[in-house]
N, C-alpha and C positions, 0 to 999 in steps of 0.2 A: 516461480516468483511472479506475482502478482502486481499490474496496475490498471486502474481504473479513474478512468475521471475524461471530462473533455478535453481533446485533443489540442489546447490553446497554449500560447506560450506562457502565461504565466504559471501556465503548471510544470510548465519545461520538460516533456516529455521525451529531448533529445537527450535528456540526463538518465533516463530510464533505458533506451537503445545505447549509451555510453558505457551504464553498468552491464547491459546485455554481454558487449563484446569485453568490458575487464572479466566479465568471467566464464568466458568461454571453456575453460578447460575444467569448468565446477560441472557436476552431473544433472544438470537443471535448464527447464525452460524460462524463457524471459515472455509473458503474454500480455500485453497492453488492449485495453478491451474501453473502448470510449468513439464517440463519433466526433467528426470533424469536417468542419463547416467552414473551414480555410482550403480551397483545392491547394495553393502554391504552399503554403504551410507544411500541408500533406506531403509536396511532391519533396520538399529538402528533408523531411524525415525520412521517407522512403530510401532516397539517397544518401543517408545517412546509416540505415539499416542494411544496405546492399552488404552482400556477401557474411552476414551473420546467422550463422546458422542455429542457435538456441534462441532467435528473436523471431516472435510472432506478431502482426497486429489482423486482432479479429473485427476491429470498426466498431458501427455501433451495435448493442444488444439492447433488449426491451430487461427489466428490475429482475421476472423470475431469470431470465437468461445468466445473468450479471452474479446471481446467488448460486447458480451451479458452479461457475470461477471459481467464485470462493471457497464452495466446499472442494474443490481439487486442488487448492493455494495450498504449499508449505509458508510463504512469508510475502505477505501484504506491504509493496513501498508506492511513498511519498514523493513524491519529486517538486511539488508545489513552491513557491515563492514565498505564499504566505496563504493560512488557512483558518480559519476558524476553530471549530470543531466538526469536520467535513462528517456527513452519513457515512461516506465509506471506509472510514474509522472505525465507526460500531457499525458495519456488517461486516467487516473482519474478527472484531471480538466476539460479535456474538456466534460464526463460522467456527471459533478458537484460531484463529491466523493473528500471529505475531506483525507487527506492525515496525520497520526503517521508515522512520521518514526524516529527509535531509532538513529540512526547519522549519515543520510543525511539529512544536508537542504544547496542546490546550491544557493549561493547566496541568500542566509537567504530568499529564499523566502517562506515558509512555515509560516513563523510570519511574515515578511514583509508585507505580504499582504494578511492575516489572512485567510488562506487556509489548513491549518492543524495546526498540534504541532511536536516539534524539542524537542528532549528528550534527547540529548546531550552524549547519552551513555545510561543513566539511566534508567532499566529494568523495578526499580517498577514505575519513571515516565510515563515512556510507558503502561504500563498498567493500570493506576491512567487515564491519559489522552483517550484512547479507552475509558473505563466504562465509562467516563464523555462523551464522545459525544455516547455514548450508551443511558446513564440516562437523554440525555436533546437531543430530536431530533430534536428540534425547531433552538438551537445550533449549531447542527449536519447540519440541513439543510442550514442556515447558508453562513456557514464554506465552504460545497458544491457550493452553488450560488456564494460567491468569488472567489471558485476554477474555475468556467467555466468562469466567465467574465476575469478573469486574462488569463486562454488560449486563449480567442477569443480575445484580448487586445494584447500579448506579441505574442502569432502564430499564429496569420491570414495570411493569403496570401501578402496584402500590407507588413503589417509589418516586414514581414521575406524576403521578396523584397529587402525593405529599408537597414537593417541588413546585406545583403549581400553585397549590393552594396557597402558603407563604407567601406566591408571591400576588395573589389575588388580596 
């Protein structure tokens, strides 16, 4: 299980190390991959991550670094506050990695076009929802395959052509 992004609180990261230890007894790692430019920040996550043994933090990587994650992710989460339409959205679809995010979904596309789950705020949803594409990989897999045809569909080269041009 996969996160990515800077280490800042508004992306709430400690919600990521919180899901870490709800599912410690799921068969899965918890890898958070982002740098951080807060040392005291840093030092209450670490403390908050003591003694969790499915939780990693690899710090910061350079873009190719960051794209090898991805191709080893089963399922890409969100912990953010609020987001836009974050990149690391579509380099989980385009990777096929299913996307949890607790309350981003840009233009409902997450259920729209059945490419993760949208957990509205809700923590224990968020975690309800992980363990279930933990516990059904066929699911899991799924959810992945809609997520890459939806980026090669919505951001291919044409497409984002077209997109521009309307709006030129």
């Amino acid at each position: 299980v996969l996160w990515v992004g800077g280490v800042k609180p508004w992306k709430q990261p400690e919600l990521f190390i919180k899901l870490a230890r709800a599912c410690e007894n799921e068969n899965a790692k918890f890898i958070m991959v982002g740098p951080a430019t807060d040392e005291r920040y840093l030092k209450k996550l670490e403390e908050c991550a003591k003694g969790i043994k499915n939780f990693f933090y690899v710090g910061e990587v350079n873009y190719f670094q960051t794209e090898k994650f991805f191709k080893e992710a089963s399922i890409f989460v969100s912990t953010s506050s609020e987001e836009g339409l974050p990149t690391v959205f579509l380099q989980a679809c385009a990777n096929c990695v299913p996307i949890v995010s607790l309350n981003s979904n840009p233009n409902d596309m997450l259920s729209k076009n059945k490419i993760g789950f949208f957990c509205g705020g809700s923590f224990e949803e968020f975690v309800e929802k992980v363990k279930y594409l933990l516990r059904y990989p066929e699911i899991c897999k799924q959810y992945g395959e809609n997520a890459q045809r939806f980026a090669e569909r919505e951001f291919n080269l044409k497409s984002t052509i077209d997109k521009l041009e309307k709006i030129f």
